[in-house]
Each structure stands twice: as structure tokens, then as C-alpha cells.
mmCIF file of the N, C-alpha and C atoms, coordinates in Angstrom:
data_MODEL
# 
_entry.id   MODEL 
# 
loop_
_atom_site.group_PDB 
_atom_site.id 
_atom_site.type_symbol 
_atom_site.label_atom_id 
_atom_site.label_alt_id 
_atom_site.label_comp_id 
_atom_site.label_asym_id 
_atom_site.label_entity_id 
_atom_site.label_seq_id 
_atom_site.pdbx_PDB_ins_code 
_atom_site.Cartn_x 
_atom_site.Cartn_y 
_atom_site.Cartn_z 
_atom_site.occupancy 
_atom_site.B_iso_or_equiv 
_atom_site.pdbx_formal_charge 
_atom_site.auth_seq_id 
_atom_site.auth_comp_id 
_atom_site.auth_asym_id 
_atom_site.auth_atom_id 
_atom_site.pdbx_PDB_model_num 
ATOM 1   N N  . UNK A 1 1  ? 82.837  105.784 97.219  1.00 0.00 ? 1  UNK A N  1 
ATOM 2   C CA . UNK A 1 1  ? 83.941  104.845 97.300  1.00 0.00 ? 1  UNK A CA 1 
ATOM 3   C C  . UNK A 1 1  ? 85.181  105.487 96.702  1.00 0.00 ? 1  UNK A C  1 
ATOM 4   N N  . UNK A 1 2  ? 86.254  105.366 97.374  1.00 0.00 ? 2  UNK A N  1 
ATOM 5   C CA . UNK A 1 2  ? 87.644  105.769 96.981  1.00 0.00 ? 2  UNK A CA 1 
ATOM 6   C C  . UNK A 1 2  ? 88.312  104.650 96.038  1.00 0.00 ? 2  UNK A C  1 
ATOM 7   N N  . UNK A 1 3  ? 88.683  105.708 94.306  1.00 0.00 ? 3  UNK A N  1 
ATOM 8   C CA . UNK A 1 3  ? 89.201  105.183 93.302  1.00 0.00 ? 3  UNK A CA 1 
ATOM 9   C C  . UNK A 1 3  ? 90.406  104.108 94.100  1.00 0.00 ? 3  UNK A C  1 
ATOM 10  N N  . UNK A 1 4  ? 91.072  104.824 95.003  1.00 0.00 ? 4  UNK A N  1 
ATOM 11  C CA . UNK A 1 4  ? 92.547  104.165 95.648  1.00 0.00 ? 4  UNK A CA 1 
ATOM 12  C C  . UNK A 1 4  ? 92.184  103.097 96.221  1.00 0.00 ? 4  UNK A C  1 
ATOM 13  N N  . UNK A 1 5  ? 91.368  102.334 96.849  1.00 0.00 ? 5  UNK A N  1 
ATOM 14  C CA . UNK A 1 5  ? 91.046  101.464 97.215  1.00 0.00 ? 5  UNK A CA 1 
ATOM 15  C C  . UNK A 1 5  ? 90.955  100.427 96.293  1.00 0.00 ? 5  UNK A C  1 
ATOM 16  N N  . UNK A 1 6  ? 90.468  100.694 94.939  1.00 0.00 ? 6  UNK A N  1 
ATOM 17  C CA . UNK A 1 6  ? 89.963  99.734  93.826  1.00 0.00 ? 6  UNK A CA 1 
ATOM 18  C C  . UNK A 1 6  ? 91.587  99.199  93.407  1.00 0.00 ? 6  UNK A C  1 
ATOM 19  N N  . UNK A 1 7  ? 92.387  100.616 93.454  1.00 0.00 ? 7  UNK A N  1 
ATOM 20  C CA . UNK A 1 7  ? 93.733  100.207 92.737  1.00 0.00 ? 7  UNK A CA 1 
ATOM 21  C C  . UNK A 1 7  ? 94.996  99.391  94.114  1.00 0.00 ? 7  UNK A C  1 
ATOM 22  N N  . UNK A 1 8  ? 94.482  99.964  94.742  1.00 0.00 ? 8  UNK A N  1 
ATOM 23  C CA . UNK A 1 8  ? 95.442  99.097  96.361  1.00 0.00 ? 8  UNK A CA 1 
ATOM 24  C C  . UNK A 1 8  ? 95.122  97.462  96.081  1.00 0.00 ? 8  UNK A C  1 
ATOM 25  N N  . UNK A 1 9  ? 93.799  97.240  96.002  1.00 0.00 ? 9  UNK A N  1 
ATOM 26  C CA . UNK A 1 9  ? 93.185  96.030  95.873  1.00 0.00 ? 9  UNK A CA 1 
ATOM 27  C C  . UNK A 1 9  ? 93.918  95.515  93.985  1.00 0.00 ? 9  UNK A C  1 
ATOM 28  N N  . UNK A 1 10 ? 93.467  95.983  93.401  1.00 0.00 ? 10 UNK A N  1 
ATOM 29  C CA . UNK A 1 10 ? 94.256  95.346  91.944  1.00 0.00 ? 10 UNK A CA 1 
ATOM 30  C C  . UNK A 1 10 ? 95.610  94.950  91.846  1.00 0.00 ? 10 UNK A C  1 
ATOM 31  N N  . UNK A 1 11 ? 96.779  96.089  93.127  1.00 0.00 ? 11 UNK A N  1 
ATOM 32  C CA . UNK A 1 11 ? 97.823  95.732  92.962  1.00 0.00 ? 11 UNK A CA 1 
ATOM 33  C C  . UNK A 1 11 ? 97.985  94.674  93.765  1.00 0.00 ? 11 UNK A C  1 
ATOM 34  N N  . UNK A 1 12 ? 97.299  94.567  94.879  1.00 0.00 ? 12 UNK A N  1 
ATOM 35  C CA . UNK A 1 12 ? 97.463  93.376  95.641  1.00 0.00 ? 12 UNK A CA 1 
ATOM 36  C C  . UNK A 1 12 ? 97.263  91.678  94.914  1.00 0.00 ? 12 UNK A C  1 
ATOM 37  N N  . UNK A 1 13 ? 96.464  92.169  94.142  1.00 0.00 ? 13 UNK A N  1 
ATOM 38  C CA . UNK A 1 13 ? 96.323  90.738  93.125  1.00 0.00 ? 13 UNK A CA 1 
ATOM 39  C C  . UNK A 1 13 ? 97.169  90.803  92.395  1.00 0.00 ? 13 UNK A C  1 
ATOM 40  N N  . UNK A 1 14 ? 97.810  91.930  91.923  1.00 0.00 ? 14 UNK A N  1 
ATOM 41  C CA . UNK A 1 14 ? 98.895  91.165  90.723  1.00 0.00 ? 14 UNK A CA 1 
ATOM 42  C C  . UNK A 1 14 ? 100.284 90.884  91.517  1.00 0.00 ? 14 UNK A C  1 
ATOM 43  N N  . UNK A 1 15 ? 100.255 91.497  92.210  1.00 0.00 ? 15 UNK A N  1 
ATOM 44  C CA . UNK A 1 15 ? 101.352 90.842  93.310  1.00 0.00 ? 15 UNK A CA 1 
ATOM 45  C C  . UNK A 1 15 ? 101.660 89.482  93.909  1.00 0.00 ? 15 UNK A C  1 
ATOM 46  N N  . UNK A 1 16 ? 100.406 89.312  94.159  1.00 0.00 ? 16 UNK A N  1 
ATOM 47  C CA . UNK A 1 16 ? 100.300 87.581  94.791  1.00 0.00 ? 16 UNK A CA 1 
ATOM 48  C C  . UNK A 1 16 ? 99.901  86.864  93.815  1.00 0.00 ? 16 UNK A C  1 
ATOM 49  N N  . UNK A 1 17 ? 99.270  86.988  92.279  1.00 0.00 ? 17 UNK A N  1 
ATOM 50  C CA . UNK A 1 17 ? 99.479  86.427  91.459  1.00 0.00 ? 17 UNK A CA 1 
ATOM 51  C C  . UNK A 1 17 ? 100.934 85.970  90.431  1.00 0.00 ? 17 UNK A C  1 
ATOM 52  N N  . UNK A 1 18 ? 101.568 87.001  90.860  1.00 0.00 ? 18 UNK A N  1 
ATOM 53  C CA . UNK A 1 18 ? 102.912 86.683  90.184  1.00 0.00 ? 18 UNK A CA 1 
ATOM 54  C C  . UNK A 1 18 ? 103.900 86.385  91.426  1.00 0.00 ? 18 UNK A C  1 
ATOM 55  N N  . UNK A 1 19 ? 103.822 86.235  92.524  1.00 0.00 ? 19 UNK A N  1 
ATOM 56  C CA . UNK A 1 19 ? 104.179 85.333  93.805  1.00 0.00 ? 19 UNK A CA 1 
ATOM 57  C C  . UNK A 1 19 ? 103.913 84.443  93.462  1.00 0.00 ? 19 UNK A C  1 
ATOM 58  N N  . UNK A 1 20 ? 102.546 84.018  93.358  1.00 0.00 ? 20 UNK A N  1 
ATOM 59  C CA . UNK A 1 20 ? 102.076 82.248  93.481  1.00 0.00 ? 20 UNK A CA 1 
ATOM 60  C C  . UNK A 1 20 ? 102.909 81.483  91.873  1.00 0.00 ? 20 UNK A C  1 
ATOM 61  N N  . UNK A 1 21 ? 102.605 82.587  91.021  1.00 0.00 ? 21 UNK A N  1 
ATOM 62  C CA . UNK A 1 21 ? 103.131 81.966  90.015  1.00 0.00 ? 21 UNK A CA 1 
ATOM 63  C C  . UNK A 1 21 ? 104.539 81.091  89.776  1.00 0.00 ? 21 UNK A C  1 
ATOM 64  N N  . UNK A 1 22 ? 105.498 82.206  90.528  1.00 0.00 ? 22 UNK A N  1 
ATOM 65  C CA . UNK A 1 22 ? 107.174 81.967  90.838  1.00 0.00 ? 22 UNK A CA 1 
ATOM 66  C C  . UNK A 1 22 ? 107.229 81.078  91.958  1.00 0.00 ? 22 UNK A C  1 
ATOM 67  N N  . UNK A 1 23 ? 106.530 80.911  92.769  1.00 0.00 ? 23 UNK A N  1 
ATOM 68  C CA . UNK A 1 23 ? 106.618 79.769  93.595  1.00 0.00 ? 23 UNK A CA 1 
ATOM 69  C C  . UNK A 1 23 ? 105.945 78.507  93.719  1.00 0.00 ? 23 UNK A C  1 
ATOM 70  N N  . UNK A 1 24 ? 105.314 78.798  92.908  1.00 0.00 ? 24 UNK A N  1 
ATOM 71  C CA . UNK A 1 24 ? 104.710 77.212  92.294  1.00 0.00 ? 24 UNK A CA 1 
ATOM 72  C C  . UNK A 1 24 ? 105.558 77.021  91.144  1.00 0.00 ? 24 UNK A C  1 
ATOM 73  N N  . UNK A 1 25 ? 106.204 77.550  90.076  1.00 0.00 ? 25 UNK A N  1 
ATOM 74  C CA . UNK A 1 25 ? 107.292 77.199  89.589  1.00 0.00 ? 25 UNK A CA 1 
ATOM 75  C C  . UNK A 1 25 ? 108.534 76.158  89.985  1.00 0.00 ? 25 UNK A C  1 
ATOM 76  N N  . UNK A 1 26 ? 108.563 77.037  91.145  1.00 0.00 ? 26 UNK A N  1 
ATOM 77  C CA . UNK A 1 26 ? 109.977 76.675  91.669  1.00 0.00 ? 26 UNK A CA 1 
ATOM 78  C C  . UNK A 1 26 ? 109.500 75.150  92.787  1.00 0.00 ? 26 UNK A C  1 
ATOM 79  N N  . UNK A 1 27 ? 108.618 74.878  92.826  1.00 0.00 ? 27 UNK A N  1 
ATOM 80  C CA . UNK A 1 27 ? 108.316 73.710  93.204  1.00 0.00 ? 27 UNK A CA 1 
ATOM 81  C C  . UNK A 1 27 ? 107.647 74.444  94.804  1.00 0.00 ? 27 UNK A C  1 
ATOM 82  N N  . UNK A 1 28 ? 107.206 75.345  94.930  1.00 0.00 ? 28 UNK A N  1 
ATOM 83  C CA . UNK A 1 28 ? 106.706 75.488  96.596  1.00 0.00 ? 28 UNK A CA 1 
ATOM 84  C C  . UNK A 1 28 ? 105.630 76.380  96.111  1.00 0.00 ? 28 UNK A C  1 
ATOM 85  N N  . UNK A 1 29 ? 105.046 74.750  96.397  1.00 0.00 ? 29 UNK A N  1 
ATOM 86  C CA . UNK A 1 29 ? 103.679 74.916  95.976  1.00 0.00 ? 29 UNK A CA 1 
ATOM 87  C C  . UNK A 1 29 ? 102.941 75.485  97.828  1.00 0.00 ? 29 UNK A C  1 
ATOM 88  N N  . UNK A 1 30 ? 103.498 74.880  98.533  1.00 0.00 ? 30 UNK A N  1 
ATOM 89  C CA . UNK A 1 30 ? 102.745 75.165  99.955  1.00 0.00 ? 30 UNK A CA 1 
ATOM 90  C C  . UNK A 1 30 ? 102.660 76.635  100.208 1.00 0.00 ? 30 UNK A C  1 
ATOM 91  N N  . UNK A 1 31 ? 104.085 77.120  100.202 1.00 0.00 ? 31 UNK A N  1 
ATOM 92  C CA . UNK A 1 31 ? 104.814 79.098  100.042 1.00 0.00 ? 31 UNK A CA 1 
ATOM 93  C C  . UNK A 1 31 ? 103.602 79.140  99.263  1.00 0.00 ? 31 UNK A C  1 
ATOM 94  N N  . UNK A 1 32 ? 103.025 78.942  98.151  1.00 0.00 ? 32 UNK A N  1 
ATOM 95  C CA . UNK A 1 32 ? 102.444 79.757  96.958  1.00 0.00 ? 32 UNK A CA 1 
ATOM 96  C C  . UNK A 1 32 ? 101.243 79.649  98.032  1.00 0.00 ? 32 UNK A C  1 
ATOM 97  N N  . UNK A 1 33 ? 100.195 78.546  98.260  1.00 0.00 ? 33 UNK A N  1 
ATOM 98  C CA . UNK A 1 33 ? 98.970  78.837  98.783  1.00 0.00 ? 33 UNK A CA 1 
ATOM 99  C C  . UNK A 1 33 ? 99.348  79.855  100.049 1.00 0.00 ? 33 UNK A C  1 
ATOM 100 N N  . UNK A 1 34 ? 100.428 80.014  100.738 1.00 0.00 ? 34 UNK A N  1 
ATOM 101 C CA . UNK A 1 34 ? 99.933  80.708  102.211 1.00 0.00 ? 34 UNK A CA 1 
ATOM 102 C C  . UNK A 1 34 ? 100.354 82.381  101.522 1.00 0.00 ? 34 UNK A C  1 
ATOM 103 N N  . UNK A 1 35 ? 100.893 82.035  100.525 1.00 0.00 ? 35 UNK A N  1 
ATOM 104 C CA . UNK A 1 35 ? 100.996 83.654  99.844  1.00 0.00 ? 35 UNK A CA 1 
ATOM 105 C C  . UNK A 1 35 ? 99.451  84.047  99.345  1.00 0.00 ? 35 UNK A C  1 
ATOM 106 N N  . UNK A 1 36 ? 99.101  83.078  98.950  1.00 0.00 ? 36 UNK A N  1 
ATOM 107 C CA . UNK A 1 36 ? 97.655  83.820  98.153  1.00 0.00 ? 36 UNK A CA 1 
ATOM 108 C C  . UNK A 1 36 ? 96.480  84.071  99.469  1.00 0.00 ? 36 UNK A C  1 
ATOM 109 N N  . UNK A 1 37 ? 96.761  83.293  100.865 1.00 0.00 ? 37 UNK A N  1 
ATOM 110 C CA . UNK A 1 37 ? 96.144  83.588  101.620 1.00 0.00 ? 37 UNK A CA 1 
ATOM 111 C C  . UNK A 1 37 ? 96.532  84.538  102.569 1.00 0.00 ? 37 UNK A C  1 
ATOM 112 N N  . UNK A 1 38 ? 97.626  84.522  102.731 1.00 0.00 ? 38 UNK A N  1 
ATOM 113 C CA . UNK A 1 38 ? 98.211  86.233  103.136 1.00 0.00 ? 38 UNK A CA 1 
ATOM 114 C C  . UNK A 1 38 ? 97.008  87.427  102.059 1.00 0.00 ? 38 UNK A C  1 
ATOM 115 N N  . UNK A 1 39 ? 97.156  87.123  101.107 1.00 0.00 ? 39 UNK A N  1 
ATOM 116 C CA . UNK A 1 39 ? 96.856  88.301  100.110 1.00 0.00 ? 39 UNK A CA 1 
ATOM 117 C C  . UNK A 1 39 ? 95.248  88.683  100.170 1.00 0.00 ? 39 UNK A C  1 
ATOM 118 N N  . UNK A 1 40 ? 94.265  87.068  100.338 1.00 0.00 ? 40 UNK A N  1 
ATOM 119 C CA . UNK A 1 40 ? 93.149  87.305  100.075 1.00 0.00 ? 40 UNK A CA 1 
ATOM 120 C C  . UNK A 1 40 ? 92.969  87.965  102.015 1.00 0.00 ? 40 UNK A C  1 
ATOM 121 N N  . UNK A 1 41 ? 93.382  87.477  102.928 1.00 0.00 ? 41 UNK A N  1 
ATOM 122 C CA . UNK A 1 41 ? 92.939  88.130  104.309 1.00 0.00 ? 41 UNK A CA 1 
ATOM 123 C C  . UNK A 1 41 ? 93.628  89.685  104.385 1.00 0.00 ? 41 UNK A C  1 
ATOM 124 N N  . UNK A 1 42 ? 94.738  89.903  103.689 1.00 0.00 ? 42 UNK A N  1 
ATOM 125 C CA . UNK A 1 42 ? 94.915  91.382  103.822 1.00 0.00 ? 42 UNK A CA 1 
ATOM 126 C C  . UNK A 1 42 ? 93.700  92.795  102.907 1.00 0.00 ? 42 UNK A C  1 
ATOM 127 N N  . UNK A 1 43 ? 93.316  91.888  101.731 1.00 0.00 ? 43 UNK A N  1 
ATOM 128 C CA . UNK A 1 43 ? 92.354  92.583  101.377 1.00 0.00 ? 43 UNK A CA 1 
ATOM 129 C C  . UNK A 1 43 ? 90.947  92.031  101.801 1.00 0.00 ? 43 UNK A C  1 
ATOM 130 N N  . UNK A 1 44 ? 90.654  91.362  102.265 1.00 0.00 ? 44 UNK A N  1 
ATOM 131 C CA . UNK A 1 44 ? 89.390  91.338  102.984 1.00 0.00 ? 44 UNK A CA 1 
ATOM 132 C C  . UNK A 1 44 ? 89.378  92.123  104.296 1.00 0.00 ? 44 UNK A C  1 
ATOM 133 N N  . UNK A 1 45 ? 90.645  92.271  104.698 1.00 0.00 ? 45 UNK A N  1 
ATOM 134 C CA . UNK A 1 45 ? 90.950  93.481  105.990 1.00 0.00 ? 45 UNK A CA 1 
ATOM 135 C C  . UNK A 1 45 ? 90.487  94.808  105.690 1.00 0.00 ? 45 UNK A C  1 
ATOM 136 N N  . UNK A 1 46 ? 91.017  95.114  104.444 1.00 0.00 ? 46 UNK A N  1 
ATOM 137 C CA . UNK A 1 46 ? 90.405  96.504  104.176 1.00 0.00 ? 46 UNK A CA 1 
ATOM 138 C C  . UNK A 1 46 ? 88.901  96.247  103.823 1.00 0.00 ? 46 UNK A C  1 
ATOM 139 N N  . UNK A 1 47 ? 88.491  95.281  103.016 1.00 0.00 ? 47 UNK A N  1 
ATOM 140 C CA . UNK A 1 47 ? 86.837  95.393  102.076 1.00 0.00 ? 47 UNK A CA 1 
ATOM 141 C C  . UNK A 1 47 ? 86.163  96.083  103.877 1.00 0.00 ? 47 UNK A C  1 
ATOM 142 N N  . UNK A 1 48 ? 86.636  94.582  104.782 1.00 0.00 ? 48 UNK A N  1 
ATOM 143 C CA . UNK A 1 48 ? 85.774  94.809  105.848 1.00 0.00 ? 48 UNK A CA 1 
ATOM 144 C C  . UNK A 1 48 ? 85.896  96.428  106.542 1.00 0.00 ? 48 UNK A C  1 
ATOM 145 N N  . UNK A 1 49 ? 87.013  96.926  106.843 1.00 0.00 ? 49 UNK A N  1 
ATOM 146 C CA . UNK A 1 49 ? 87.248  98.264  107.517 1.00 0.00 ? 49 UNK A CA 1 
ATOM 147 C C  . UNK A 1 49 ? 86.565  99.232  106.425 1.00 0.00 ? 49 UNK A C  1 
ATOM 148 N N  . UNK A 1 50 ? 86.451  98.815  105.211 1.00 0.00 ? 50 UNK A N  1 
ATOM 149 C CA . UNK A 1 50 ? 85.271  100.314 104.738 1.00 0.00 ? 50 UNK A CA 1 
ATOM 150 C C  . UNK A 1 50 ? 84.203  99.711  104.611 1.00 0.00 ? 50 UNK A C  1 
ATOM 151 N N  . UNK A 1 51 ? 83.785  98.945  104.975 1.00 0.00 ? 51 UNK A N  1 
ATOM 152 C CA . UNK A 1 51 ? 82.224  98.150  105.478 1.00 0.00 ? 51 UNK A CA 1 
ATOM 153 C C  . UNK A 1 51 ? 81.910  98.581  106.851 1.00 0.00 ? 51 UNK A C  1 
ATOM 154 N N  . UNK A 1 52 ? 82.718  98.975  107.758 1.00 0.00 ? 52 UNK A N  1 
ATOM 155 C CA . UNK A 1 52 ? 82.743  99.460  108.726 1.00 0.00 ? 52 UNK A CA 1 
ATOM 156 C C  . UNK A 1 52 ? 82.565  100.650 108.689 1.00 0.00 ? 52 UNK A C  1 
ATOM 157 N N  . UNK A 1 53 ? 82.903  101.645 107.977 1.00 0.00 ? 53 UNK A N  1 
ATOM 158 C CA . UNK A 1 53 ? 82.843  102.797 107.825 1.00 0.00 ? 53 UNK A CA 1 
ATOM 159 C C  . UNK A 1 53 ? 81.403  103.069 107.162 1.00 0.00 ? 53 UNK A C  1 
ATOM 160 N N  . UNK A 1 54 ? 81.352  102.728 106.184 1.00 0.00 ? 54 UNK A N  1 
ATOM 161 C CA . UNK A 1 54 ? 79.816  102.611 105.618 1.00 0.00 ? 54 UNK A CA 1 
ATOM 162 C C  . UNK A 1 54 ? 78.950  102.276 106.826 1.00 0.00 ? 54 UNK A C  1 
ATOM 163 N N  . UNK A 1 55 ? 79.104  101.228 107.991 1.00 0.00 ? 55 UNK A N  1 
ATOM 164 C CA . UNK A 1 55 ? 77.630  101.280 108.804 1.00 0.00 ? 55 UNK A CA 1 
ATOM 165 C C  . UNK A 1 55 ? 77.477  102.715 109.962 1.00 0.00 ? 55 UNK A C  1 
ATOM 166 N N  . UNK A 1 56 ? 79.294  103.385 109.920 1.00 0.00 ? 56 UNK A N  1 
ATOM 167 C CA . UNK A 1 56 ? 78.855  103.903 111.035 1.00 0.00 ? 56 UNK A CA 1 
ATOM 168 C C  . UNK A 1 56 ? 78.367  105.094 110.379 1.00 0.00 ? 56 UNK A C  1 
ATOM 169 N N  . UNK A 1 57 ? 78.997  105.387 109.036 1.00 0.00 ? 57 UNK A N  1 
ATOM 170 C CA . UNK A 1 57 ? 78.039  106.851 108.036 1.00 0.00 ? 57 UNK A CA 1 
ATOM 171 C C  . UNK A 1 57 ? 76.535  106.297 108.133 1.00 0.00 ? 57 UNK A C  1 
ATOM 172 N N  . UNK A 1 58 ? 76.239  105.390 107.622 1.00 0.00 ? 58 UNK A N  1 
ATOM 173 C CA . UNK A 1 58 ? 74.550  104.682 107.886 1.00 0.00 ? 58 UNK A CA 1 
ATOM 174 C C  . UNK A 1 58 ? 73.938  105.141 109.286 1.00 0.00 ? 58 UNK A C  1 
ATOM 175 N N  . UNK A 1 59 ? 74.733  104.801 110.661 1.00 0.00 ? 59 UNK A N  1 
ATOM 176 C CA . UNK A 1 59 ? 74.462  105.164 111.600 1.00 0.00 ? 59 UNK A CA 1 
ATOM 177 C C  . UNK A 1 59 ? 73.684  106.658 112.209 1.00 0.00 ? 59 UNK A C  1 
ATOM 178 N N  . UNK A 1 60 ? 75.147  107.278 111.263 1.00 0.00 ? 60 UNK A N  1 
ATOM 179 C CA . UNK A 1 60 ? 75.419  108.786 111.744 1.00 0.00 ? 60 UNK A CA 1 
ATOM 180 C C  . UNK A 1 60 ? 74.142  109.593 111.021 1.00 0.00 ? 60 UNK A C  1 
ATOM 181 N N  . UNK A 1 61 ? 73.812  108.956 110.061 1.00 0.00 ? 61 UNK A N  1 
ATOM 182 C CA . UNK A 1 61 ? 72.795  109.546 108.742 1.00 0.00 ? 61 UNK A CA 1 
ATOM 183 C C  . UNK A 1 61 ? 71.376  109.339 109.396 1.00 0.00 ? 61 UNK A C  1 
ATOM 184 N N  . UNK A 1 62 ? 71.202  108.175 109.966 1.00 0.00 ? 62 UNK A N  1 
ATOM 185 C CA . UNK A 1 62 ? 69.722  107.985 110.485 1.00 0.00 ? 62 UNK A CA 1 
ATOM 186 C C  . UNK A 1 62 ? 69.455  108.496 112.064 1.00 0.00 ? 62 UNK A C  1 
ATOM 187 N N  . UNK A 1 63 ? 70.880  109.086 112.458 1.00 0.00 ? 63 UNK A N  1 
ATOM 188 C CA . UNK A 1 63 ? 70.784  108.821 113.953 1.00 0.00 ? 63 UNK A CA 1 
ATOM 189 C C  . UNK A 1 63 ? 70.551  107.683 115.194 1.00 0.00 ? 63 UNK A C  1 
ATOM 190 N N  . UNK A 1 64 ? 71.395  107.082 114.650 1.00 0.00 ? 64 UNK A N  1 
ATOM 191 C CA . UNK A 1 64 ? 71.267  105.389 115.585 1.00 0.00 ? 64 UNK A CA 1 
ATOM 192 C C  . UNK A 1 64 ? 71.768  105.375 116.646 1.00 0.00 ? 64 UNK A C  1 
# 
């Protein structure tokens, strides 16, 4: 597993954590949830694309 991935993913949370924060502040509260769901489907985009990669190394390893 690539260190950069762990840290792409950490910055992505403190990003949309201090988004949601300032916009639930400011009274937009709705902005804040579609920010945190922007954030959680952009990193579930990647988890999944190196889940993908992992089956086709699995693949390539057993000869499938």
C-alpha cells in the first residue's frame, strides 16, 4: 500500500472537516452535508480503484 494514499485520504478529511465546520457556522447547514458527501464519495473513489487494483494483482498472481 502507498504511504500517499493514507495522506491524500487524511487531507481530504481535514478539508471537509473544516468546510463542514465553516458552513454549518454560517448557518448552511445543507452546503455542509453535500460537502461531507462530496468528500466521503471522492475517497471511496479511490479506496475502491486500489481495491481494483489489488483483485487484478490477485488475478495476475494466480493466473485467472
Amino acid at each position: 500500500m502507498d504511504v500517499d494514499l493514507i495522506f491524500k485520504i487524511a487531507a481530504i478529511g481535514i478539508l471537509v472537516s473544516v468546510l463542514n465546520q465553516v458552513l454549518s457556522r454560517s448557518g448552511r447547514d445543507e452546503q455542509a452535508t453535500m460537502t461531507t458527501l462530496a468528500g466521503l464519495v471522492v475517497v471511496l473513489m479511490m479506496v475502491v480503484q486500489q481495491i481494483s487494483n489489488l483483485f487484478e494483482l490477485v488475478k495476475e498472481l494466480f493466473g485467472l
